[in-house]
ZAGUNU-525975 format. One line per 8 residues: number of its first residue (from 1); their letters; for each residue x, y, z of C-alpha. Coordinates in nm, 3 decimals. Each point is the difference from the previous one (the first is absolute). Layout:
BEGIN
NUM	a	X:Y:Z; ...
// end
This chain:
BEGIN
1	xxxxxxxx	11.916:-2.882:1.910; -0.109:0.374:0.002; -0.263:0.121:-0.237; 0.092:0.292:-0.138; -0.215:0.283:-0.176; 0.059:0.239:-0.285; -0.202:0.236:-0.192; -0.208:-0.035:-0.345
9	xxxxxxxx	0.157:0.253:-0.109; 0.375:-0.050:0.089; 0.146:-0.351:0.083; 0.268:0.169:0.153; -0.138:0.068:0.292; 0.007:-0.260:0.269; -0.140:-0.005:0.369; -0.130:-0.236:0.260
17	xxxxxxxx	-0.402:-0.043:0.082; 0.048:0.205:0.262; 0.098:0.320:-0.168; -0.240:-0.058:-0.270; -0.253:0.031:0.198; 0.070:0.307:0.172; 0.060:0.184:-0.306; -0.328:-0.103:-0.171
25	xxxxxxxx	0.081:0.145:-0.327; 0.349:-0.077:-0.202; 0.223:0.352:-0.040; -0.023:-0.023:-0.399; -0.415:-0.022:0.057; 0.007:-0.342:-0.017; -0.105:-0.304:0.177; 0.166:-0.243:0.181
33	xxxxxxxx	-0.016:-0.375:-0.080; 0.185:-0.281:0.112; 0.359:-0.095:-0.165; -0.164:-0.325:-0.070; -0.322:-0.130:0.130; 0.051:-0.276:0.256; -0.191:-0.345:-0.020; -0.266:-0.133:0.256
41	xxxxxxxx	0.238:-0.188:0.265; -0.294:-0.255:0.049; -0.274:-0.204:-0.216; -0.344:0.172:0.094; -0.100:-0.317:0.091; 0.233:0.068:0.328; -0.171:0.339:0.052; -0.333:-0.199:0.069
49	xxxxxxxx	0.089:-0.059:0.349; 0.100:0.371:0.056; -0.226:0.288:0.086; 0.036:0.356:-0.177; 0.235:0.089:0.196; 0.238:-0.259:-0.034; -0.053:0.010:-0.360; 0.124:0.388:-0.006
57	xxxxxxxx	0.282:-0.128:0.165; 0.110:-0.261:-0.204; -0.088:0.198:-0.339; 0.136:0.387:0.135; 0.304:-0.152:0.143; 0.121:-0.077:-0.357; -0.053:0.341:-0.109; 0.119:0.184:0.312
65	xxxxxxxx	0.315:-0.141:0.080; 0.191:0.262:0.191; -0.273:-0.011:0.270; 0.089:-0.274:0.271; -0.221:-0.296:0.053; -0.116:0.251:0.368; -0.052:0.296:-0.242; -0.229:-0.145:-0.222
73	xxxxxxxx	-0.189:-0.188:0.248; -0.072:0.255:0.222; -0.080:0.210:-0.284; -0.281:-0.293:-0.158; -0.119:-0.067:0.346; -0.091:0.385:0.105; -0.189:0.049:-0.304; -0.213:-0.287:-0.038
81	xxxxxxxx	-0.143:0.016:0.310; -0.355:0.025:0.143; -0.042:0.315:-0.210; -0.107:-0.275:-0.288; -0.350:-0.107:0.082; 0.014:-0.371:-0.100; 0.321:-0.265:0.130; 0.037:-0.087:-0.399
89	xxxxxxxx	0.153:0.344:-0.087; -0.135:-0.099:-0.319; -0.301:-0.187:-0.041; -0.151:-0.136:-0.310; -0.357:-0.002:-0.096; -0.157:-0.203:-0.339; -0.236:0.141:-0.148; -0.133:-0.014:-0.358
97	xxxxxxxx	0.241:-0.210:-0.123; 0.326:0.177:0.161; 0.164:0.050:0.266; 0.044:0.331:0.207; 0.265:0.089:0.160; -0.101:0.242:0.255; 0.269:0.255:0.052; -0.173:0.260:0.167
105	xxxxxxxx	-0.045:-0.124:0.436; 0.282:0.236:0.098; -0.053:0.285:0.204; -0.114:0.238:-0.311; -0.184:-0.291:-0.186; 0.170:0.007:-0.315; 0.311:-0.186:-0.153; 0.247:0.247:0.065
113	xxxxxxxx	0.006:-0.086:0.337; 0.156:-0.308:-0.050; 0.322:0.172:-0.077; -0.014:0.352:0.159; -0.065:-0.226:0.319; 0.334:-0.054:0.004; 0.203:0.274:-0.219; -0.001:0.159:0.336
121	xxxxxxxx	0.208:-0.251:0.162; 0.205:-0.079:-0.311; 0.091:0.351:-0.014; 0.114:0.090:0.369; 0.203:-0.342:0.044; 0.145:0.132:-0.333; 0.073:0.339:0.154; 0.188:-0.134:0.316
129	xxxxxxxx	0.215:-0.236:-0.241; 0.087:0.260:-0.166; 0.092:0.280:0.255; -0.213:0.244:-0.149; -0.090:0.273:0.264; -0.223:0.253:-0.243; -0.383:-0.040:0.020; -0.151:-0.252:-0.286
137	xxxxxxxx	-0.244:0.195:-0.143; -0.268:-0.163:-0.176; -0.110:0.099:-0.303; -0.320:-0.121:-0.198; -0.247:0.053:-0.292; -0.298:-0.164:0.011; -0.278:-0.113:-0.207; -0.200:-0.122:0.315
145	xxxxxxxx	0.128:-0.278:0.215; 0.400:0.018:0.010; -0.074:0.344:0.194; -0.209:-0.146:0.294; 0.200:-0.295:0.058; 0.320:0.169:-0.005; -0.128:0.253:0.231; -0.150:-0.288:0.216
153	xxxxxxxx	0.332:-0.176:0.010; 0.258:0.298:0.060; -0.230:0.253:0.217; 0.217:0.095:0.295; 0.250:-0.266:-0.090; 0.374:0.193:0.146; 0.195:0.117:-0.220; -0.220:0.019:-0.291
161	xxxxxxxx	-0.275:0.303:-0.159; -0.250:-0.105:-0.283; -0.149:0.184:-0.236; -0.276:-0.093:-0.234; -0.100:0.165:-0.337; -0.338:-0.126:-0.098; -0.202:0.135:-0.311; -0.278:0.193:0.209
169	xxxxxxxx	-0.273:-0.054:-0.265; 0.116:-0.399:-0.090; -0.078:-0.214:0.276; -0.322:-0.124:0.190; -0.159:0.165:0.252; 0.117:-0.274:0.298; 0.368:0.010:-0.160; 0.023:0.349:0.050
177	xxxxxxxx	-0.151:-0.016:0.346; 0.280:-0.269:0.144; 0.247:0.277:-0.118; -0.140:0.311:0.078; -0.072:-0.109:0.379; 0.378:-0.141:0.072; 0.074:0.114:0.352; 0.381:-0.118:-0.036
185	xxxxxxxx	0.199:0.292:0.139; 0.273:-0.038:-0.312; -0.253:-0.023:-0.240; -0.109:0.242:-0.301; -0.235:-0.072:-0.274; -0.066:0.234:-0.257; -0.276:-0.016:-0.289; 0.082:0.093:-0.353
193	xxxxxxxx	-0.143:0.196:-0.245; 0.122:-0.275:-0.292; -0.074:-0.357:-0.030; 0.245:-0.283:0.121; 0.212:0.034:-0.256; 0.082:0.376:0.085; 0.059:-0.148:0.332; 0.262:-0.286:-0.060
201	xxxxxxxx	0.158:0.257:-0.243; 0.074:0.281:0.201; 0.119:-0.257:0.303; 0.249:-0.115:-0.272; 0.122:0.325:-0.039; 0.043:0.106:0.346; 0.192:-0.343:0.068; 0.229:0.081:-0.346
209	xxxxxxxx	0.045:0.365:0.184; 0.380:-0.006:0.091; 0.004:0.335:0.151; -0.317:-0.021:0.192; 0.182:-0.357:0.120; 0.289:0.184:0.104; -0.191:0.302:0.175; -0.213:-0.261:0.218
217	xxxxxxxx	0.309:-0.179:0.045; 0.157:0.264:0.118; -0.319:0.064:0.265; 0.037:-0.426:0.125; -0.258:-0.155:-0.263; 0.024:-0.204:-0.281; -0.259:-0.190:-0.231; -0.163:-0.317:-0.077
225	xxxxxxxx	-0.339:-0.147:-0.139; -0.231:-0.214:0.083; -0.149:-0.039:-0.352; 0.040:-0.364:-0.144; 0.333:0.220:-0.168; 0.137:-0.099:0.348; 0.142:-0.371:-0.067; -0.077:-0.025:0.387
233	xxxxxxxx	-0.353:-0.003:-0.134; 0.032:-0.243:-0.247; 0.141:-0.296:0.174; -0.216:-0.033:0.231; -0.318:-0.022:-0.266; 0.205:-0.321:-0.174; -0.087:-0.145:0.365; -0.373:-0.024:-0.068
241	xxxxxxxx	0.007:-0.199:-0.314; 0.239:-0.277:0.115; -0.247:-0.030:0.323; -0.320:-0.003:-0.198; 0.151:-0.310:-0.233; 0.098:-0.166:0.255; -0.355:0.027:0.216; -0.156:-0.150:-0.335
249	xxxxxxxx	0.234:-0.299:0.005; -0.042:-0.043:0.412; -0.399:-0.033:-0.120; 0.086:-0.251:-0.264; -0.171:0.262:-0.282; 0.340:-0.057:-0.206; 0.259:-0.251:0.015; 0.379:0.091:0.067
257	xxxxxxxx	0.136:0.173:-0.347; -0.344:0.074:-0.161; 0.045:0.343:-0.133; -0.293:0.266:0.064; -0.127:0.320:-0.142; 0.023:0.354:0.224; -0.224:0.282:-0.085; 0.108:0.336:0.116
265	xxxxxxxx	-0.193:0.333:-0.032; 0.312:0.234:-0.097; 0.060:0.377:-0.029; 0.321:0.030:0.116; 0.162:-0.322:-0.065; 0.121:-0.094:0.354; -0.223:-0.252:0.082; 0.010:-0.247:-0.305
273	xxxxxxxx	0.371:0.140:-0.047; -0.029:-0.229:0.343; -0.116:-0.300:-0.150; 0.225:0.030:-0.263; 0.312:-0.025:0.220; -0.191:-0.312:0.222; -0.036:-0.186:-0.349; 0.392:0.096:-0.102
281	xxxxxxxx	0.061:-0.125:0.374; -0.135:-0.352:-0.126; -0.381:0.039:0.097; -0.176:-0.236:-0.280; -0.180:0.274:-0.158; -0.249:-0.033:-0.384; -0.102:0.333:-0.053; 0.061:0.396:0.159
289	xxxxxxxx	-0.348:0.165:-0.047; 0.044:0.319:-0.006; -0.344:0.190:0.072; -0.048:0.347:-0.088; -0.268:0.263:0.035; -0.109:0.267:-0.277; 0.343:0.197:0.043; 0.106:-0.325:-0.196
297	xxxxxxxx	0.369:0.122:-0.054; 0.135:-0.382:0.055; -0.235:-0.159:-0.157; 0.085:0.165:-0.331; 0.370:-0.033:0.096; -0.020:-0.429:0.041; -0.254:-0.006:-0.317; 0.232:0.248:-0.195
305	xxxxxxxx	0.359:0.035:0.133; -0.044:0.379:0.008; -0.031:0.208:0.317; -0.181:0.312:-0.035; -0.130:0.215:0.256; -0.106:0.217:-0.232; -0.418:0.008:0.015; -0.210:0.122:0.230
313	xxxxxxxx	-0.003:-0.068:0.395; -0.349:-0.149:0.092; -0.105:0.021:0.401; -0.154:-0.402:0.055; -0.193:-0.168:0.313; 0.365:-0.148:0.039; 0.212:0.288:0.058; 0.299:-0.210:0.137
321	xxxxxxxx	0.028:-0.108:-0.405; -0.038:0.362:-0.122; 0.344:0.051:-0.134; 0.171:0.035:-0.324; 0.345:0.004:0.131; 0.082:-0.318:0.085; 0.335:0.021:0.203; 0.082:-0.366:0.088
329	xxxxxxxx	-0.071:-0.132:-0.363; 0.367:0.160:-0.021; 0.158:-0.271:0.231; -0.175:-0.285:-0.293; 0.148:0.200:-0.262; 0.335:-0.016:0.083; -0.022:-0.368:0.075; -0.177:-0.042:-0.364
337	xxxxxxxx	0.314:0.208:-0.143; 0.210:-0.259:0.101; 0.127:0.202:0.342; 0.071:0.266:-0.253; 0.034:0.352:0.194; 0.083:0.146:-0.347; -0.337:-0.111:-0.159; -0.191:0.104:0.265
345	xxxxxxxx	0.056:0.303:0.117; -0.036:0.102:-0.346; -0.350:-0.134:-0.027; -0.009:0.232:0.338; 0.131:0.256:-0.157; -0.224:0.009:-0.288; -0.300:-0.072:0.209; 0.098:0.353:0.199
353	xxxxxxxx	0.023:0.175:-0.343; -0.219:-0.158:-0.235; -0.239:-0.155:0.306; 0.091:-0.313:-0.204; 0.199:-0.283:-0.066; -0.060:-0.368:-0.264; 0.228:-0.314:0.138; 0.193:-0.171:-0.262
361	xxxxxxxx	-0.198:-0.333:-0.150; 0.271:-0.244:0.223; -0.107:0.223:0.332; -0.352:-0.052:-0.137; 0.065:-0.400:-0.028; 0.087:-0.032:0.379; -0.319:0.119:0.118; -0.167:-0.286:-0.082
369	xxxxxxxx	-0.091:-0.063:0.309; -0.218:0.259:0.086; -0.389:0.099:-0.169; -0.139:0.322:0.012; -0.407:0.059:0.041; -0.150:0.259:0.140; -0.376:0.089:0.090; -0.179:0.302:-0.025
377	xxxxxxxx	-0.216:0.165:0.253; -0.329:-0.187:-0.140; 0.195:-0.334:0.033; 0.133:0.103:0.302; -0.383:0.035:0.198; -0.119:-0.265:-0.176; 0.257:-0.237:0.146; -0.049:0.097:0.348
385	xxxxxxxx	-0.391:-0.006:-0.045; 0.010:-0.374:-0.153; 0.260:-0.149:0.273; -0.221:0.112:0.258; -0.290:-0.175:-0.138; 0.133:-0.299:-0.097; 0.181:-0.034:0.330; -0.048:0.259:0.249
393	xxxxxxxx	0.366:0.055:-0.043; 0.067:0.441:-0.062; 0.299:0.147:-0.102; 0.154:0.316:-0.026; 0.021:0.213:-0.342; 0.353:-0.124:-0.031; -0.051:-0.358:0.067; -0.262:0.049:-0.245
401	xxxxxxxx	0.212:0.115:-0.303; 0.221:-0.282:0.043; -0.316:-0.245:0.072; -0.132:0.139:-0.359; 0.397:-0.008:-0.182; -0.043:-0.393:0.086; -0.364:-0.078:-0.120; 0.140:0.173:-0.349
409	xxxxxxxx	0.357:-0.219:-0.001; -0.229:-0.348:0.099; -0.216:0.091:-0.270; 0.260:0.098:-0.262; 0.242:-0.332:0.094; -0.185:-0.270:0.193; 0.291:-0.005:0.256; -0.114:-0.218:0.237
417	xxxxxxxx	0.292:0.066:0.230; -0.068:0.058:0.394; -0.012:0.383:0.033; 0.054:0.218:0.253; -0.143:0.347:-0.010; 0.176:0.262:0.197; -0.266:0.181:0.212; 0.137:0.309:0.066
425	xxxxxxxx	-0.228:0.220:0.228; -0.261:-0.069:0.263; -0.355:0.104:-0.179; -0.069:0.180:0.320; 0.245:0.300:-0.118; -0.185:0.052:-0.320; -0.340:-0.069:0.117; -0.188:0.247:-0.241
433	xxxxxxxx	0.151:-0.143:-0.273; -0.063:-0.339:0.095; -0.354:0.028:0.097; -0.147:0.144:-0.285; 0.139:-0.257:-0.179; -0.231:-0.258:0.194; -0.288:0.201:0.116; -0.057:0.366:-0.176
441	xxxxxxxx	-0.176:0.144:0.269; 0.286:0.230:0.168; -0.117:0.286:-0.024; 0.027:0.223:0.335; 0.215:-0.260:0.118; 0.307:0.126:0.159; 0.322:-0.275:-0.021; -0.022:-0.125:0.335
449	xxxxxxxx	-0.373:-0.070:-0.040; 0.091:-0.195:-0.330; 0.254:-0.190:0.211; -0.279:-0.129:0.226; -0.184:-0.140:-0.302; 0.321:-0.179:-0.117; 0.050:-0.120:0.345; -0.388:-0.118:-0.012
457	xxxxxxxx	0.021:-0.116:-0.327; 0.359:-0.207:0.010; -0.074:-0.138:0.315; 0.392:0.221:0.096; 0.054:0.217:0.344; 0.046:0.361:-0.104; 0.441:0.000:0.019; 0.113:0.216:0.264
465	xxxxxxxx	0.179:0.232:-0.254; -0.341:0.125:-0.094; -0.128:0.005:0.333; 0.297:0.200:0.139; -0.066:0.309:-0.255; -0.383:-0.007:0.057; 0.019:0.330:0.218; 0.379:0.095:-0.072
473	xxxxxxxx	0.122:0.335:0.057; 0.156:0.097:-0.365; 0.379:0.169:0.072; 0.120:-0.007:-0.314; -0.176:0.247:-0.239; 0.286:0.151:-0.169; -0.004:0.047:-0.423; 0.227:0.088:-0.223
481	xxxxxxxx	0.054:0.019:-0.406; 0.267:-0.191:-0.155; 0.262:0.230:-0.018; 0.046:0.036:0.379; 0.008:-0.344:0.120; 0.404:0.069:0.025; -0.131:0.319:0.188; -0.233:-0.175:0.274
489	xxxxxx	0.316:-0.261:0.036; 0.199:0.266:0.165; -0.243:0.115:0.196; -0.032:-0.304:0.166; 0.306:-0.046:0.037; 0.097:0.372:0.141
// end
């Protein structure tokens, strides 16, 4: 049977996978989501004898059913490839009492890569099967990793232009390098003068543009995202938890059934919006840790019910998490509402006016499964410093807020439930950060010395991704203020 999508904020609306994903974003501003969200066709006890691959097959299949059994394939096959620097895909390491799921050995060494790997492919066999003949054009706010590992995955792809918005103030120093030195010949990247929330905002509002659609349509363009908006971005994420259950039952660590905790450092939802969909699949899942930083918006909204974006916008050692809009938590608030479109895009609409919206106590009730901690930037240093010396073990800033959410939730329940920690970032991309948190003396120290020190100290080969922008020529030095992000658009495009 065909799944079928429709929007949160219209159940009228009804398409297949395919055109979901090339429109990105909904008409009405909303997101897509699946009719109904389909099972796991197998126990994960038969996805121990697959490898990741097979697994995305098996699990992205059931999700993406207008795609042939060729199409999909092909699709899984070219993008996890030998760019990924270790046969697992997705390799776990234990360490202090958890397990890490390392999401970052793609080509830009973060976990974005594991879907933006193969939007790329999703997105042109989605093209062909559906005769369109304008240009995709590819458009993106970032808050730090989306932006390389889109424009990794689409530079010089045919038929496709990117563009990438990034806050030119709000992310590290090697983040902003892997854009800025792009040579992709239908690439543009463009910083900000805002924060990532200025960003994602004014993308929004050139995608809700009807009459600059219909001007670029009339010039052989149209647009899509590659934002975890895109539901071609969010399927394949589901992938990682189902694998990463199943590797701990291959190694005996849990028995078939035996549910297990996920901890996810969140700022725009996608990720644990992810494992939310693998659990509703039939993954035994306890608990969804959410992890936040200092720009705590969903921590307040799971402790509270109330989503406010309404304080001030604080600039963290994990930029990624720097946001107080959190787009995907829409997708989990229309499910909460019952599938209510209604309900939701009021909340929507409110948090456009009001920049805030309280769930009803029944919504409240069915997020039971998740717990919110977050960690501040103190806790955040201190938890890299101590899990290098009790284990040699280093992790990046992000890895580190979630690493610190957990220590808080073990000590406030006891849970003694196997846990897996998302790790969402090589430490290698925000090696300032993560070096004075284990040794203070930095100073001087430019980011690819501090990379040779991690590499020293972790016993890790410097990635190639930091190797390859070492003496990078930068081509992409263009700046703009908010208001003209629509402007720079059309010059791209012109």
């Amino acid at each position: 049977m065909e799944l079928k999508y429709t929007s949160t904020r219209d159940n009228r609306i009804r398409c297949t996978a395919s055109e979901a994903i090339l429109k990105g974003l909904c008409d009405d501003g909303g997101l897509f989501v699946p009719v109904e969200l389909p099972k796991l066709p197998v126990s994960p006890a038969d996805i121990c004898a697959m490898d990741y691959r097979e697994c995305a097959y098996t699990v992205m299949k059931e999700f993406l059913t207008d795609f042939t059994e060729e199409e999909l394939r092909s699709c899984i096959e070219r993008a996890y490839d030998e760019k990924f620097d270790t046969k697992d895909i997705v390799p776990l390491r234990h360490s202090g009492g958890a397990f890490y799921m390392e999401l970052f050995h793609g080509k830009t060494i973060a976990f974005k890569d594991m879907a933006l790997s193969i939007l790329p492919h999703l997105m042109t066999t989605a093209a062909k099967k559906n005769n369109v003949k304008n240009e995709i054009v590819i458009l993106t706010a970032t808050s730090g990793d989306t932006g390389k590992a889109a424009l990794a995955g689409f530079a010089d792809v045919e038929g496709t232009r990117i563009l990438v918005f990034y806050p030119k103030d709000g992310v590290s120093p090697i983040q902003k390098l892997q854009m800025v030195t792009e040579k992709g010949k239908n690439t543009r990247v463009i910083g900000v003068d805002g924060n990532f929330d200025d960003c994602q905002t004014g993308v929004k509002a050139i995608f809700s543009d009807k009459e600059l659609a219909g001007r670029l349509a009339g010039k052989g363009y149209q647009f899509s995202s590659a934002n975890s908006i895109n539901i071609g971005r969010l399927v394949p994420q589901i992938v990682y938890y189902v694998y990463a259950y199943s590797r701990l039952l291959k190694d005996k660590v849990i028995k078939d059934g035996e549910k297990v905790n996920f901890v996810v450092p969140t700022g725009n939802f996608g990720n644990i919006l992810a494992a939310f969909y693998a659990k509703k699949m039939g993954l035994p899942v306890n608990k969804l840790i959410c992890a936040s930083n200092e720009n705590k918006v969903l921590f307040d909204f799971f402790r509270t019910g109330e989503y406010d974006r309404n304080r001030d916008f604080i600039l963290t050692s994990s930029p990624s998490m720097d946001i107080l809009i959190s787009s995907n938590l829409e997708r989990l608030i229309y499910h909460i509402a019952g599938n209510d479109p209604e309900k939701n895009a009021s909340l929507m609409a409110a948090l456009k006016s009001d920049g805030k919206y309280e769930i009803s106590p029944s919504m409240k009730e069915r997020l039971k499964g998740f717990e919110a901690y977050y960690a501040s930037e103190k806790e955040t240093a201190e938890k890299i410093g101590s899990l290098y010396e009790e284990s040699g073990y280093i992790i990046d800033t992000h890895t580190a807020v979630a690493a610190a959410a957990y220590d808080k939730y073990l000590s406030d329940t006891g849970d003694d439930t196997v846990t897996l920690i998302a790790s969402t970032a090589s430490p290698f991309k925000f090696a300032g950060s993560v070096m004075s948190a284990i040794d203070r003396g930095i100073e001087g120290k430019n980011e690819f010395e501090l990379a040779e020190e991690i590499s020293s100290l972790g016993g890790v080969k410097i990635p190639p991704a930091i190797e390859e922008i070492k003496n990078a020529e930068i081509i992409h030095k263009t700046e703009c203020k908010i208001d003209g992000m629509m402007e720079e658009v059309e010059r791209f495009l012109s």
